[in-house]
C-alpha positions as CSV (number, residue, x, y, z in Angstrom):
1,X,37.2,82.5,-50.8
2,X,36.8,85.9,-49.2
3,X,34.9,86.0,-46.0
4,X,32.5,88.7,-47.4
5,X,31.6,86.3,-50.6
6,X,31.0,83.1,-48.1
7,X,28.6,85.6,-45.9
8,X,26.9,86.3,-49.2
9,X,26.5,82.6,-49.9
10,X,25.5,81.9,-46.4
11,X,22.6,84.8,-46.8
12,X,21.8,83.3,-50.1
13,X,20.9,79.9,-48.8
14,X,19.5,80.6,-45.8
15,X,17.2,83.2,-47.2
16,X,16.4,80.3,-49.8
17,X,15.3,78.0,-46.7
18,X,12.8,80.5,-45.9
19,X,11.3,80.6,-49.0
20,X,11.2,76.9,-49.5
21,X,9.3,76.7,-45.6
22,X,6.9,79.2,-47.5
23,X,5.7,76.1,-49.5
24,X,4.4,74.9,-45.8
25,X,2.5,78.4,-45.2
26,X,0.8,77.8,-48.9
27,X,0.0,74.3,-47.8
28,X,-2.2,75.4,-44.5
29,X,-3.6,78.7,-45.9
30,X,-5.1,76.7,-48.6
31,X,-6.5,73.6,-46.6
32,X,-7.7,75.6,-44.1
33,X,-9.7,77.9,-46.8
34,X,-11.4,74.8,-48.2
35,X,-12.8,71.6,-47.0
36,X,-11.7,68.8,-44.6
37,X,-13.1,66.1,-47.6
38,X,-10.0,67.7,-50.1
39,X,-7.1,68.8,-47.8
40,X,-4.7,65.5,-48.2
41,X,-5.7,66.8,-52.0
42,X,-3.8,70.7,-51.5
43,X,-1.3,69.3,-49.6
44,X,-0.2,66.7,-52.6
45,X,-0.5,69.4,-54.9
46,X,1.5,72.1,-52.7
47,X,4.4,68.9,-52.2
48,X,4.4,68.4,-55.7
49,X,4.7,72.2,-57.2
50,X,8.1,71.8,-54.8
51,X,9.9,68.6,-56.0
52,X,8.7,68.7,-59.5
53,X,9.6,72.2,-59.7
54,X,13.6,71.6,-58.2
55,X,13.7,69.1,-61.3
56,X,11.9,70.9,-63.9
57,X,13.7,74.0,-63.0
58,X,17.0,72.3,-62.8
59,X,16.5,70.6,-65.8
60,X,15.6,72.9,-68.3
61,X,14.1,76.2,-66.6
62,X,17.3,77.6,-64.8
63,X,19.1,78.0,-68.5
64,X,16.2,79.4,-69.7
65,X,15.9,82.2,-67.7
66,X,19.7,82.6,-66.8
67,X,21.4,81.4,-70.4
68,X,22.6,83.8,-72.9
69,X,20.1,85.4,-73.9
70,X,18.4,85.0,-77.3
71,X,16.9,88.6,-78.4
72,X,16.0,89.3,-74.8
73,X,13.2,86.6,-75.1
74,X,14.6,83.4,-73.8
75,X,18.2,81.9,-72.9
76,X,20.2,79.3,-74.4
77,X,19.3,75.8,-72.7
78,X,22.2,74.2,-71.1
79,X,20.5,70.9,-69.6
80,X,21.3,70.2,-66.5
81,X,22.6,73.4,-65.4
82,X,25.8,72.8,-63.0
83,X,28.6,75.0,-61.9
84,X,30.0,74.9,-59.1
85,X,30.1,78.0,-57.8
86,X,26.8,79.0,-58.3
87,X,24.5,76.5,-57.0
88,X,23.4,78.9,-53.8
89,X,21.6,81.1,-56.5
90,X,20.2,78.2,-58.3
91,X,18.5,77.0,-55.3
92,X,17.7,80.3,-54.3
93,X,15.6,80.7,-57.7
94,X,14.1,77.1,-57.6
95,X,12.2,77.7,-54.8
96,X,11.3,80.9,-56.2
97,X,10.0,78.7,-59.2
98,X,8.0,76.5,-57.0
99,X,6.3,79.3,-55.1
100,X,5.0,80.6,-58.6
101,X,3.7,77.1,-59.1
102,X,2.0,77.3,-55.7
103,X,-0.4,80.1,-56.6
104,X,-2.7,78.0,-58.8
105,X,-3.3,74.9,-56.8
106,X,-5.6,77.1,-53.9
107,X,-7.6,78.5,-57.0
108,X,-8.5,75.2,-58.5
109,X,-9.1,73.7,-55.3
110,X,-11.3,70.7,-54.8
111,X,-12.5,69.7,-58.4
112,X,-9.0,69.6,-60.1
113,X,-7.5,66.2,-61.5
114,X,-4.2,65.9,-59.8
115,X,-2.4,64.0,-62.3
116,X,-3.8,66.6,-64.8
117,X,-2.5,69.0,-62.4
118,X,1.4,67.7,-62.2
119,X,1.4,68.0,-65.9
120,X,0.9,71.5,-65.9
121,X,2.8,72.3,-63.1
122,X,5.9,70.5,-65.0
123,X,5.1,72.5,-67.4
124,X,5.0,76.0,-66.1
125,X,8.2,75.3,-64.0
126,X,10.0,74.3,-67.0
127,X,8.8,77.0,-69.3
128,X,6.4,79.3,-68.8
129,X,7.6,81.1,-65.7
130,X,11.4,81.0,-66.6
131,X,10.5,82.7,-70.0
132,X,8.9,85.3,-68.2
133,X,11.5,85.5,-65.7
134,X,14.4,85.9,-68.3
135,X,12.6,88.9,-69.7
136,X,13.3,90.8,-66.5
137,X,15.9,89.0,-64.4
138,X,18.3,88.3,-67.2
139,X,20.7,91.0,-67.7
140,X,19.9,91.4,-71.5
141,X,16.4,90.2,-70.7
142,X,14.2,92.9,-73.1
143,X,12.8,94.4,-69.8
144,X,15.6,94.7,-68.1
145,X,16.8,96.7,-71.0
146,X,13.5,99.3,-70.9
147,X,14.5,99.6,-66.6
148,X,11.8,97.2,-66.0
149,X,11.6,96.9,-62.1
150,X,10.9,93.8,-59.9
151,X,13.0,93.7,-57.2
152,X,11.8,90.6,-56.0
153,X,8.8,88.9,-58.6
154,X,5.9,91.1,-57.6
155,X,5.7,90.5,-61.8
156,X,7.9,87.3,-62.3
157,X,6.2,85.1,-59.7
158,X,2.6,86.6,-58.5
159,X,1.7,88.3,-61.8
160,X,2.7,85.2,-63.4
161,X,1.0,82.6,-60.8
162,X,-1.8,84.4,-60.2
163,X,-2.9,85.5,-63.9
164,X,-2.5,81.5,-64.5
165,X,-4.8,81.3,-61.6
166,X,-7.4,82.9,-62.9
167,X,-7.5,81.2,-66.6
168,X,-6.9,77.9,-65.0
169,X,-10.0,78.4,-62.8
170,X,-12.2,79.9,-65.6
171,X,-11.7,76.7,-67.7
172,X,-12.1,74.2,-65.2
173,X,-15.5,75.9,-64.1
174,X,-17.0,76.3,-60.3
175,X,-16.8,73.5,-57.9
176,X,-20.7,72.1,-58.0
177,X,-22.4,73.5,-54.7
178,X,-20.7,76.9,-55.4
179,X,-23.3,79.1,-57.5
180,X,-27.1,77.6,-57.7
181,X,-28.6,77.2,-61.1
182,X,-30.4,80.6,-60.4
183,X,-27.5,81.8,-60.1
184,X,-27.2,83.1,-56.2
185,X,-23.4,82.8,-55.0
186,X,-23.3,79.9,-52.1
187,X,-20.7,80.2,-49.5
188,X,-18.3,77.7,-48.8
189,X,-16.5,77.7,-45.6
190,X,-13.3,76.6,-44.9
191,X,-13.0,73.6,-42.0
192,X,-10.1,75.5,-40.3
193,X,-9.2,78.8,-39.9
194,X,-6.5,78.1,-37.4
195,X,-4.5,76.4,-40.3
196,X,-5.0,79.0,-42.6
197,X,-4.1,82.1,-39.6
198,X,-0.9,79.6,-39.2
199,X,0.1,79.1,-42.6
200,X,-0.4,83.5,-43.3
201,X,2.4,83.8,-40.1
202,X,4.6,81.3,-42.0
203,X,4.1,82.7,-45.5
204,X,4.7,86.3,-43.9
205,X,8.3,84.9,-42.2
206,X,9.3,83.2,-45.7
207,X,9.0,86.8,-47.0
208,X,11.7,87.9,-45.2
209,X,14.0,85.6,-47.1
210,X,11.9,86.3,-50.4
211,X,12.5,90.1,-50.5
212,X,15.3,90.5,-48.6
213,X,17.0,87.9,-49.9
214,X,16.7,88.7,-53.4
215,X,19.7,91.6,-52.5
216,X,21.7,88.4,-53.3
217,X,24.0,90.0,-50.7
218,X,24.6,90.8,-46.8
219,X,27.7,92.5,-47.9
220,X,28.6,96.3,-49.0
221,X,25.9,98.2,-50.1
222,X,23.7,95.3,-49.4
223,X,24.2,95.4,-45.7
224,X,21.8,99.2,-46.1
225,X,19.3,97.8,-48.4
226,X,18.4,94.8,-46.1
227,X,17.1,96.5,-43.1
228,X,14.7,98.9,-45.1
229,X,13.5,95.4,-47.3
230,X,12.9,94.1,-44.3
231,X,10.8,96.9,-42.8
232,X,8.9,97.9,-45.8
233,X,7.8,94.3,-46.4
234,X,6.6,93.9,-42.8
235,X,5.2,97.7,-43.1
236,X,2.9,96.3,-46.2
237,X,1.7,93.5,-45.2
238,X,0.5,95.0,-41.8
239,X,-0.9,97.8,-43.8
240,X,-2.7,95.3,-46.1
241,X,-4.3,92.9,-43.2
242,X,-5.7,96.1,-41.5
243,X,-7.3,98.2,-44.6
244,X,-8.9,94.9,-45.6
245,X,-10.0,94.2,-41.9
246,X,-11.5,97.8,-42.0
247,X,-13.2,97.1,-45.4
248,X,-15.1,94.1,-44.3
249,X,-15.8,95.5,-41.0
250,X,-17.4,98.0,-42.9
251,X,-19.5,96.6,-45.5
252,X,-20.5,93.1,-43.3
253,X,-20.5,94.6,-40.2
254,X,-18.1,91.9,-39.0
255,X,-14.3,91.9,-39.3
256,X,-13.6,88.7,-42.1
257,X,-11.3,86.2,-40.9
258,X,-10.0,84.9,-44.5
259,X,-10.2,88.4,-46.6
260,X,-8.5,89.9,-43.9
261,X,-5.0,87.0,-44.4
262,X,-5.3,87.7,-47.8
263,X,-5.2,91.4,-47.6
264,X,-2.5,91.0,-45.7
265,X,-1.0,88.7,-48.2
266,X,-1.8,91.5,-50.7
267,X,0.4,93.9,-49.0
268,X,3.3,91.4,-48.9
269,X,3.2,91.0,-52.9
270,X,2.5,94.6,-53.4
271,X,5.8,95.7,-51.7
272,X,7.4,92.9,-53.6
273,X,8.5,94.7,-56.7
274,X,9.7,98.0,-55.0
275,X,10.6,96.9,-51.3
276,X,14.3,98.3,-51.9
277,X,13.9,101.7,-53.6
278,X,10.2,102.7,-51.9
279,X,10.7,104.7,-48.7
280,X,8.5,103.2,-45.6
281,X,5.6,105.8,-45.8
282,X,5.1,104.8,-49.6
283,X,5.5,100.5,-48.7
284,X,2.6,101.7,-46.1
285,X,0.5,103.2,-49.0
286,X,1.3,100.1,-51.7
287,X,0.2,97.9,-48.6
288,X,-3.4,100.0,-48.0
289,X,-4.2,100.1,-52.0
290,X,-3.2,96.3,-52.5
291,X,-5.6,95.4,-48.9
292,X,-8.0,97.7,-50.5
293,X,-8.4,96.2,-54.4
294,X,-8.2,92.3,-52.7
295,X,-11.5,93.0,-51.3
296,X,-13.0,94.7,-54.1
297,X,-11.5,92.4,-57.0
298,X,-11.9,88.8,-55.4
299,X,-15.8,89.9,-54.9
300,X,-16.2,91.0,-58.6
301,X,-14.1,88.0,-60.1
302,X,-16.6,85.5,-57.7
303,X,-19.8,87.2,-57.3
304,X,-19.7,89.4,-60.6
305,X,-18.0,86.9,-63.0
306,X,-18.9,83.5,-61.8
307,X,-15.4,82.4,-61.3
308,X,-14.6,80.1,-58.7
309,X,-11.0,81.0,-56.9
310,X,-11.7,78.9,-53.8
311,X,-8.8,80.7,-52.4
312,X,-8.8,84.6,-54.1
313,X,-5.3,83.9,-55.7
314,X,-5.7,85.7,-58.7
315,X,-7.1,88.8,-56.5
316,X,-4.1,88.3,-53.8
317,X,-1.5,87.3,-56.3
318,X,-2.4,88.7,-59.9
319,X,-3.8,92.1,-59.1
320,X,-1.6,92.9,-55.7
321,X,1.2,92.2,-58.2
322,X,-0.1,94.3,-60.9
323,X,-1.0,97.2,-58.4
324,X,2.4,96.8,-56.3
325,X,4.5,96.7,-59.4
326,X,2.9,100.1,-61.4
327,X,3.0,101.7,-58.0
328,X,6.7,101.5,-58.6
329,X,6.4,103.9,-60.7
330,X,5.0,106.1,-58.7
331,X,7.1,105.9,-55.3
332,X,10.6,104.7,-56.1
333,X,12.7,107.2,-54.7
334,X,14.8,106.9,-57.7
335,X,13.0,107.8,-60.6
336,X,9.1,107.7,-59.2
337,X,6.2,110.1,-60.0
338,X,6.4,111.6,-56.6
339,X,9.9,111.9,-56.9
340,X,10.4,114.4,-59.5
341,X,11.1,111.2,-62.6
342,X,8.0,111.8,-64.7
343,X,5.8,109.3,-66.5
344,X,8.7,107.4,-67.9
345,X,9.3,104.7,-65.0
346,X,5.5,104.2,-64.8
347,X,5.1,103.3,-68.7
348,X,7.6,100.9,-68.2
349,X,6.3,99.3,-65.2
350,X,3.1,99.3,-67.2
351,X,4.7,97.5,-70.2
352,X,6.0,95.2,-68.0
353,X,3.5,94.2,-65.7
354,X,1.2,93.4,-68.4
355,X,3.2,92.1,-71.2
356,X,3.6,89.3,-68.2
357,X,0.0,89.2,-67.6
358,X,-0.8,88.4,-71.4
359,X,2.1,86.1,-71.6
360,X,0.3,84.2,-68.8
361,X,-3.0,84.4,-70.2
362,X,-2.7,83.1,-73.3
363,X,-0.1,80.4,-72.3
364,X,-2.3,79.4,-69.6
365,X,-5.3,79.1,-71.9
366,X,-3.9,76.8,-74.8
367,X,-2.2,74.4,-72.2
368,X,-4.8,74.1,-70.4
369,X,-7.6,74.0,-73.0
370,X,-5.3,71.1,-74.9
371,X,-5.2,69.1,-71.5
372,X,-8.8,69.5,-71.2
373,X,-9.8,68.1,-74.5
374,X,-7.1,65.0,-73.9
375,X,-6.1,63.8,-70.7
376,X,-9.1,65.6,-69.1
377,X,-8.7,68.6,-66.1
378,X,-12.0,67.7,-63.8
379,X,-12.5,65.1,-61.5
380,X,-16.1,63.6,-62.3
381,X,-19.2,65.0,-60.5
382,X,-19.5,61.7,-57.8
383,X,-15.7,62.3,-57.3
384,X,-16.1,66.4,-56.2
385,X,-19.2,65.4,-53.8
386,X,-17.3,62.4,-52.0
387,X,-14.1,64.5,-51.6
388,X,-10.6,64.4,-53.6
389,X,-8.8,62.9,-50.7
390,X,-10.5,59.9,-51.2
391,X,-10.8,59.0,-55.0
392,X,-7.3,60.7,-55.8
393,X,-5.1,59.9,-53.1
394,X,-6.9,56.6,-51.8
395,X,-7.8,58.3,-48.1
396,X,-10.6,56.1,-46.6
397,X,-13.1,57.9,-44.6
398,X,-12.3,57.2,-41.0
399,X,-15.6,56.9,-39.5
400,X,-19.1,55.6,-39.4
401,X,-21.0,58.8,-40.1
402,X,-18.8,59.6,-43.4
403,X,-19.1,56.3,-44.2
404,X,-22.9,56.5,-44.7
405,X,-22.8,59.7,-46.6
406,X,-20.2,58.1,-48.5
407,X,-21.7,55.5,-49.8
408,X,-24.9,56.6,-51.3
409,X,-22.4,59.1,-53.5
410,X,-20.3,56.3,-54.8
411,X,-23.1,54.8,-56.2
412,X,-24.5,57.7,-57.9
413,X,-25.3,57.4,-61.6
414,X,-23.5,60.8,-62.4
């Protein structure tokens, strides 16, 4: 093997690795956000999205998106998938796969039933996010064939996840305390911000390896393209942290801890789709937008439309995605807007980006409305007010004052 090709495996993998510690930023960003009663709960949930997923995804997915394609809709399924020489970009994919997974768990947090849970996640790893992924990654995918662009699954993983986020949290309803029966919004803190500030620092280092990685090379041209990845994603999500910092500071006369780690999560996914062919001054504009809409959209999904995203995913994921992937359209120093390529680019992006969303929307919907009606998706009422750790994962309470207001709930009549 040439030494150039083994430096491109070596880059593969070890780009990989930081996407798969980014399972570890998910897990603390979401138990910090939500309460101490559930966090053994979003850690399970954030463990299992990664495990089930390498299976699932092995199993059946990878062919899927990868096979030869059928119409430009879905590839040939070749169980099992093994060959020898590309198994550095099936694991670099796989964790990919999880981190699409990941999205949902923080927006159904703390009234989800687990097992109810794993099933969908098998589910979406196996099918619904390879499907979606063939369409643009594939090389005959119908997409790819329009000049689609998503360099590295601003579409394929947070459209995706976060769209599924948001249907998956609209059928499962608000957790109980969240919105009175008048209808004001209640507040519900998180029980550590330190975890959540931690698990933002890891989830911005995995994204290193997420869009610079995704050059599937360190080599040739590739060995140009990585540095301005690198610097456009970091230029983004800086940009995103400090217009939505500004915003709150603004509006609450107080700079918001948690809206300000997911604007700057917004700017990470916004860059995502057009971190290679975006010049720094434009990755600094998608950043601003996407810190900017996070703010605006997570308060009109909870306040405005009653739905309970204990973690704004759909806002951070589904709409940064959305915005980051038209915006393609307009700065991509190839073919963008502001580049002299007309309208053409942006309609596609448009088509794209959406025909995704839908795809997730209605996929999400009959899944999840057919687990509802059989196997069940909600823990009952007693469960939700003791805490998931303890009736889903068998976590005692560890001391005499939780005791006590444990036991009058697991006696409830409910």
């Amino acid at each position: 093997m040439e030494f150039s090709s083994t430096l491109d495996i070596l880059w593969i993998i070890m780009s990989g690795i930081l996407v798969f510690f980014m399972q570890a930023g998910f897990t603390l960003f979401e138990a910090g956000l939500t309460r101490s009663k559930n966090m053994a709960n979003i850690a399970m949930k954030n463990f299992v999205d990664l495990f089930v997923g390498a299976i699932a995804f092995w199993g059946i997915g990878y062919s899927l998106m990868y096979g030869d394609s059928f119409n430009g809709v879905i590839g040939e399924i070749s169980a099992f998938y093994i060959e020898e020489n590309d198994m550095h970009n099936l694991f670099f994919q796989t964790v990919f796969c999880a981190t699409a997974a990941t999205i949902i768990s923080g927006a159904i947090a703390e009234r989800a039933k687990f097992m109810t849970y794993v099933v969908f996640s098998i589910l979406f790893t196996t099918f619904l996010y390879p499907i979606a992924g063939h369409w643009i990654w594939q090389a005959d995918g119908w997409l790819t064939n329009l000049g689609f662009v998503d360099f590295s699954g601003a579409t394929v993983v947070h459209v995706m996840g976060g769209f599924a986020a948001l249907m998956y949290a609209l059928i499962l309803g608000p957790r109980y305390d969240r919105y009175s029966p008048e209808g004001k919004v209640n507040f519900i803190r998180g029980h550590n911000y330190m975890f959540s500030v931690l698990g933002v620092f890891i989830l911005w280092m995995g994204w290193f390896g997420f869009n610079a990685g995704s050059t599937l090379a360190i080599t040739g041209n590739s060995s140009n393209i990585v540095p301005l990845v690198i610097l456009n994603t970091n230029l983004s999500g800086s940009m995103g942290g400090i217009c939505a910092l500004m915003i709150t500071r603004l509006r609450y006369k107080k700079a918001d801890i948690a809206m300000t780690l997911n604007g700057t999560l917004a700017g990470l996914v916004g860059v995502t789709a057009g971190c290679a062919i975006v010049n720094p001054l434009g990755a600094l504009v998608m950043g601003g937008v996407c810190g900017i809409a996070v703010t605006l959209v997570s308060e009109i999904v909870e306040r405005k439309l009653k739905i309970d995203d204990a973690v704004s995913a759909f806002s951070v994921h589904g709409i940064s995605g959305l915005i980051g992937t038209l915006l393609v359209g307009v700065f991509s120093k190839e073919n963008g807007l502001l580049y002299g390529g007309g309208y053409e680019q942006l309609l596609v992006q448009a088509i794209g980006a959406f025909s995704v969303a839908l795809w997730s929307v209605l996929v999400t919907t009959v899944l999840v409305l057919i687990l509802k009606y059989t196997i069940g998706i909600r823990v009952p009422l007693k469960h939700e007010k003791i805490g998931l750790d303890n009736v889903e994962h068998n976590i005692y309470f560890s001391t005499t004052i939780e005791r006590k207001i444990a036991k009058p709930l697991e006696n409830e009549d409910l």
